[in-house]
C-alpha positions in Angstrom: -10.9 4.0 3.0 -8.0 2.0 1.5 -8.5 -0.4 -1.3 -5.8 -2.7 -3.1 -5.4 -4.3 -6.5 -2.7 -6.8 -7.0 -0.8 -8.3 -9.5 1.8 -10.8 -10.1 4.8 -9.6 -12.7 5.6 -13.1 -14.4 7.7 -11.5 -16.6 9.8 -9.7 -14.1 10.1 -12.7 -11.6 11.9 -16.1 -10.8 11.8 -18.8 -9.4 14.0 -17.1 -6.5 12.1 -13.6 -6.8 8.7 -12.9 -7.2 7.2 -9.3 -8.5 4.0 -8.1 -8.1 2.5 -4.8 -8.8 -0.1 -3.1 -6.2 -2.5 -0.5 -6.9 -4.1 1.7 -4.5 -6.9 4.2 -4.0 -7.3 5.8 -1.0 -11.0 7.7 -0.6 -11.4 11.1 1.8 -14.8 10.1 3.1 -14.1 12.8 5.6 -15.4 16.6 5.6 -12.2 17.7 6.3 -9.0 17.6 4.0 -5.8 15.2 4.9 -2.7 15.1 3.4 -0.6 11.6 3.0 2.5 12.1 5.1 4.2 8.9 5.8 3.6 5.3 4.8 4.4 2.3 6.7 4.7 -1.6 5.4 5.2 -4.7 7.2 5.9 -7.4 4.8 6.5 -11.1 4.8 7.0 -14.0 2.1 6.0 -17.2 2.3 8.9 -18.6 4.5 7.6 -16.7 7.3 11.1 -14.1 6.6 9.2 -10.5 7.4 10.5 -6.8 6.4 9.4 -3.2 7.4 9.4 -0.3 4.3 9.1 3.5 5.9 8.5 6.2 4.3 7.9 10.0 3.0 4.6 10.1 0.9 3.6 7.8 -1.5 6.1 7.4 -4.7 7.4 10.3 -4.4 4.2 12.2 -3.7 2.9 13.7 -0.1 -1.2 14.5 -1.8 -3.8 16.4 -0.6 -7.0 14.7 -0.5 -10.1 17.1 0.0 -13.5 15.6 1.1 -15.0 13.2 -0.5 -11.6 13.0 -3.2 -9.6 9.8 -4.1 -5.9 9.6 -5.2 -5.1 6.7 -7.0 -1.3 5.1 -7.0 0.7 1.9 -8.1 4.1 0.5 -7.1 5.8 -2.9 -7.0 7.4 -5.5 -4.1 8.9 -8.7 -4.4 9.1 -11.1 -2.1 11.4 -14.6 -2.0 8.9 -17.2 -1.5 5.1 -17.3 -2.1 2.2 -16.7 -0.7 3.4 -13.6 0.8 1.2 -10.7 2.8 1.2 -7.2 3.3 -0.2 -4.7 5.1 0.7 -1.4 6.7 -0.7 2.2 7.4 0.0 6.1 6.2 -0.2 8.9 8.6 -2.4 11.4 7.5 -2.9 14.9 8.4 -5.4 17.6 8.3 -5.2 21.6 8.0 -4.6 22.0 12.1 -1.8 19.6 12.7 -3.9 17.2 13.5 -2.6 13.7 12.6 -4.3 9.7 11.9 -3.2 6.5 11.4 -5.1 5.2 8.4 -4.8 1.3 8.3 -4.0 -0.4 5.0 -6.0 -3.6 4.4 -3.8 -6.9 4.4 -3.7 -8.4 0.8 -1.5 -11.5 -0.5 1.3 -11.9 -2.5 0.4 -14.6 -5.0 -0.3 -16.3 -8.5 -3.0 -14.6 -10.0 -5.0 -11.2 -9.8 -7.0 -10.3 -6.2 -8.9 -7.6 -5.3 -9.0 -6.4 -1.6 -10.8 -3.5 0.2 
């Protein structure tokens, strides 16, 4: 399970550029352990513009998640225009090779704190 926190940077954005800050936990409600591989985004601001981010890991990290264990991360985007939304996936995989696409919840880029999951 995937859940996000979000958080607009008003201090770090203009009128032309917008920052917000996103934290995620990611929970191992599996018996078996997985390990974050890749990361996948699809982004888009409120003019409609859209942009893909791929990836190794998570900043800078490729963690281990053993049952029932959650790993806890935050980074940043920035998007042109508001409301933006985004939403994506990491490829996870387990001690045989085996491999999953684990869906990341869609959450928007806006004024003001939200809470997905």
């Amino acid at each position: 399970m995937v859940s996000v926190e979000v958080k607009y940077l008003l201090a770090h954005s203009t009128p032309e550029r917008h920052a917000f800050n996103y934290f995620i936990t990611i929970e191992n409600r599996s018996e078996e352990t997985w390990q974050l591989l890749t990361r996948h985004w699809d982004i888009r601001d409120g003019a409609g513009r859209s942009f893909s981010v791929d990836g190794d890991g998570v900043v800078g990290e490729q963690p281990l998640l053993a049952p029932r264990a959650t790993y806890t991360y935050n980074s940043f985007v920035t998007v042109d225009s508001m409301p933006g939304l985004m939403h994506g996936h990491y490829v996870m995989q387990d001690a045989w090779g085996e491999r999953a696409e684990v869906p990341i919840p869609a959450f928007r880029l806006d004024v003001g704190e939200r809470v997905m999951n």
